[in-house]
C-alpha positions in Angstrom: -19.0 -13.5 -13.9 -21.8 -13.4 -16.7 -19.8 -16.4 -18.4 -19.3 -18.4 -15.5 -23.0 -17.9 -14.6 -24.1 -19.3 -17.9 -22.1 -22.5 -17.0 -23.2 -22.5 -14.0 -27.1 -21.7 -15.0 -27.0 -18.8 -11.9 -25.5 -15.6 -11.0 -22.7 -16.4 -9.4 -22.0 -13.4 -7.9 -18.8 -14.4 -6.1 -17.1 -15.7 -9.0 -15.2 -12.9 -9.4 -14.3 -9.6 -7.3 -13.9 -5.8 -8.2 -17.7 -5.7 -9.5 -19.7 -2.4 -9.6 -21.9 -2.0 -6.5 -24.6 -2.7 -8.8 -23.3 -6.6 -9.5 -22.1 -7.3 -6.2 -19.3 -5.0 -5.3 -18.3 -4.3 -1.6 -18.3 -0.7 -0.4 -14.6 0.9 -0.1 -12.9 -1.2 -3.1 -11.8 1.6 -5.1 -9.1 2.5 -2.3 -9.0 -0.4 -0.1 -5.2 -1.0 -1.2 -4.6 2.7 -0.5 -6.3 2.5 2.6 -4.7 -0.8 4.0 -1.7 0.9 3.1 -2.0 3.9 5.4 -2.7 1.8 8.1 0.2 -0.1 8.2 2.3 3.3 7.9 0.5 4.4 10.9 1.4 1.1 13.1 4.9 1.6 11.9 5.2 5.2 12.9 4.0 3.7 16.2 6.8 1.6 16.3 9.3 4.4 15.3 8.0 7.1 17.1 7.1 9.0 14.7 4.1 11.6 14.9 2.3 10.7 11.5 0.9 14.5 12.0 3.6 16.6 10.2 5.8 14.1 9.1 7.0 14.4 5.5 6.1 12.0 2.8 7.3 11.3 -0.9 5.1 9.1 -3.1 6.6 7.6 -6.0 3.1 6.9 -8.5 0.1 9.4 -8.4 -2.6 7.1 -9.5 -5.0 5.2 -7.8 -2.8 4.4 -5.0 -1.0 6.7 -4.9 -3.1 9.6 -5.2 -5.3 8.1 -2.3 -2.4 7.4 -0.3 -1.4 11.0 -0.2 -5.0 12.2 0.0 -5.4 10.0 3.1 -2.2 11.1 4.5 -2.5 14.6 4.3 -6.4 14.8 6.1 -4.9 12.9 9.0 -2.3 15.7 9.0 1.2 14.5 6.9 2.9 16.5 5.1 3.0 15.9 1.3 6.4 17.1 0.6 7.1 14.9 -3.2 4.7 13.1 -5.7 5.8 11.5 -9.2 4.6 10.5 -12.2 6.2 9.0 -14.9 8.7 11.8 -16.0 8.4 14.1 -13.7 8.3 15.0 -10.4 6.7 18.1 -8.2 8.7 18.7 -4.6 8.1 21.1 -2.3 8.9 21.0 1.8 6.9 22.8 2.8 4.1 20.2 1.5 2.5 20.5 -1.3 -1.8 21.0 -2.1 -3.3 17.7 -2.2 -6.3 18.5 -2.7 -5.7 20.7 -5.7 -3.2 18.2 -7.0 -6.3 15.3 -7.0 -8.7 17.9 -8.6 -5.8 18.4 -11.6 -5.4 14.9 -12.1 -9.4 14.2 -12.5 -9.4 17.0 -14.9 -6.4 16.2 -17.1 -5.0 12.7 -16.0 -1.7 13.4 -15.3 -0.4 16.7 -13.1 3.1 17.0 -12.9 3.7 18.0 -16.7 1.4 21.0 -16.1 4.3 22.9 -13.6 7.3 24.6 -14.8 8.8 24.0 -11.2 8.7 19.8 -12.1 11.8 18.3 -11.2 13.2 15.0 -12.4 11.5 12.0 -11.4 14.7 10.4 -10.0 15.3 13.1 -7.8 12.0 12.0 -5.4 14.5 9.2 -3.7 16.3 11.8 -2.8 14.5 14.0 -1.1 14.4 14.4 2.0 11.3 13.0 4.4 10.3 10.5 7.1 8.2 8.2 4.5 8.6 7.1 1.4 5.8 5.2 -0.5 6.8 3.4 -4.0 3.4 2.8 -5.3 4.4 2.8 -9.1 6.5 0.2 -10.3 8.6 -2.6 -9.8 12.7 -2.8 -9.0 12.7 1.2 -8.3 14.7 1.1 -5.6 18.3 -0.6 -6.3 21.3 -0.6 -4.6 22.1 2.3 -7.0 19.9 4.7 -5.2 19.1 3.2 -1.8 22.1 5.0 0.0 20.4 8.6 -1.3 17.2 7.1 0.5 16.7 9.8 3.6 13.3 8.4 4.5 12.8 6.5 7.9 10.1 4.0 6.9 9.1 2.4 3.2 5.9 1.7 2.5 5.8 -0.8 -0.7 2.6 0.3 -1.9 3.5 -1.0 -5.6 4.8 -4.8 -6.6 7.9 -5.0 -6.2 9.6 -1.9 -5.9 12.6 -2.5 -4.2 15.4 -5.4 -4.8 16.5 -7.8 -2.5 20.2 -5.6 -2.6 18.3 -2.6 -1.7 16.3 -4.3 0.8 19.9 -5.4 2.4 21.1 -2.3 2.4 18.3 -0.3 4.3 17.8 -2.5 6.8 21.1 -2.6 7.4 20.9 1.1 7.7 17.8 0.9 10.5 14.8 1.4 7.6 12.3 0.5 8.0 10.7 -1.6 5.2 6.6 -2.6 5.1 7.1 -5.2 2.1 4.5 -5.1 -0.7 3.0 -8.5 0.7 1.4 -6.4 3.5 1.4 -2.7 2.4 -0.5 -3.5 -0.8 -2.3 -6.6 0.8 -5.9 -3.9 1.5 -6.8 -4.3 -2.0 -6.8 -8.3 -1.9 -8.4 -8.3 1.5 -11.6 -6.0 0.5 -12.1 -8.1 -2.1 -12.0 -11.0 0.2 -14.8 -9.1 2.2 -16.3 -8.9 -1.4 -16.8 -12.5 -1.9 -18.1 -13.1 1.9 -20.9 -10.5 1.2 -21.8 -12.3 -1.9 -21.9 -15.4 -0.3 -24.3 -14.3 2.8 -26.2 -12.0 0.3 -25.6 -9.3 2.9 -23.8 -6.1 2.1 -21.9 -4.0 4.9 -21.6 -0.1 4.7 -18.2 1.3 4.2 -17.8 2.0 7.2 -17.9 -1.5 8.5 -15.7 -3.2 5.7 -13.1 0.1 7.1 -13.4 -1.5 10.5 -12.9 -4.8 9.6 -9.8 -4.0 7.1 -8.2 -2.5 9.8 -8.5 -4.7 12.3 -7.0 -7.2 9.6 -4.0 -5.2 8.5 -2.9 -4.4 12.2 -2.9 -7.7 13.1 -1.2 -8.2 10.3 1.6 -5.4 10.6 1.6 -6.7 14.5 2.4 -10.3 13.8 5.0 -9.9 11.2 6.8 -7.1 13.3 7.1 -8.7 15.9 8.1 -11.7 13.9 10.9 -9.4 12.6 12.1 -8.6 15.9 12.2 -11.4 17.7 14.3 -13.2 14.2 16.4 -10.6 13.7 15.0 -10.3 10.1 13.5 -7.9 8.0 9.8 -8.0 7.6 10.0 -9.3 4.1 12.0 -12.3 5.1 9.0 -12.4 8.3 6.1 -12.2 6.1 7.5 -15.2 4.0 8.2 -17.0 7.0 4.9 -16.8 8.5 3.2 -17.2 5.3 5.3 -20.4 4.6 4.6 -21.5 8.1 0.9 -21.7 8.2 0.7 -23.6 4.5 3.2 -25.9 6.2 0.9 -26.6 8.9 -1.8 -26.8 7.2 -0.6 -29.7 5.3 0.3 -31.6 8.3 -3.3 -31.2 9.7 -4.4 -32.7 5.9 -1.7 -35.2 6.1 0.1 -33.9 3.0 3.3 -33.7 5.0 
């Protein structure tokens, strides 16, 4: 930003998004992508009639998504039943403490290498809940370990995670899948909101840029869904084919096609 600005011979504030509050930055950044991916587990346990309060979820990644994923989920009442990090893994069914589990990792980074009880990482696909959240890296599920996959809904909250053989076999088992182009797509959209503030020069409490994520992600989640349905596809394929759709029509309109 303070490059660009130079060029430009003014602060260009919306250069670039992700600033501090202090440059620019929009309130609720820091877990936007968590954030916009809870909501789109909460339309799809609409869908699949699934009381999000006391269902069991397993979180592969216990950083920043992660971590505020499962925060999130467990104040609205889930049950934290698996987190992992990158060798290890802490399980418990009965759910495990969030909230002591978040204060570990502010003191000392990582958590799961400070229980004897830590299992191995690989064993969180196989454990046994109603939603599973890869939110560490990419190609993590494979068609090696998708038929161990008990979990009722995926929510891709990392890049990536899961391989187009994977993909094939879950749906084909009834999963199902919230591709990363939508689960992770909060982070992207904040900073969307980020840019719009600094171009009005008017900055919205959190609570508003929480509103207006919402209302974006369900429409989102809603769109592509029903997309899904009505094609007979998965929601990955649906989210390209919407996404491809509008860029084709918006070349028509500029007479590029």
């Amino acid at each position: 930003m303070d490059e660009y600005s130079k060029i430009n011979r003014s602060n260009a504030f919306a250069f670039i998004t992700g600033k501090p509050l202090s440059l620019g930055g929009s309130q609720g950044r820091n877990r936007a992508t968590a954030l916009g991916a809870v909501i789109t587990i909460e339309e799809a346990t609409k869908r699949r009639n699934i009381d999000i309060k006391g269902s069991r979820v397993a979180i592969q990644g216990f950083g920043n998504a992660g971590s505020f994923i499962a925060k999130i989920l467990h104040d609205m009442g889930a049950k934290i039943v698996a987190i992992s990090e990158s060798f290890k893994a802490l399980h418990d069914p009965n759910g495990l403490d969030v909230d002591h589990l978040v204060e570990l990792k502010e003191q000392h980074g990582r958590v799961t290498n400070l229980f004897d009880d830590a299992i191995p990482k690989e064993q969180l696909f196989e454990v046994d809940c109603d939603i599973l959240v890869p939110a560490a890296l990419s190609n993590q599920i494979t068609e090696d370990n998708a038929h161990q996959i008990k979990a009722k809904i995926i929510a891709e909250a990392a890049n990536g995670p899961t391989t187009p053989e994977a993909t094939r076999i879950l749906t084909e088992r009834d999963v199902l899948i919230i591709p990363d182009v939508l689960a992770s797509a909060g982070g992207v959209t904040v900073s969307y909101f980020e840019w719009v503030q600094n171009n009005q020069g008017y900055y919205w409490p959190e609570a508003e840029v929480n509103m207006k994520l919402r209302k974006k992600m369900v429409e989102a989640f809603n769109t592509i869904y029903d997309l899904a349905e009505d094609r007979k596809m998965d929601m990955r394929l649906a989210a390209y084919v919407l996404g491809i759709k509008r860029t084709a029509e918006a070349s028509r309109f500029r007479g590029w096609a």
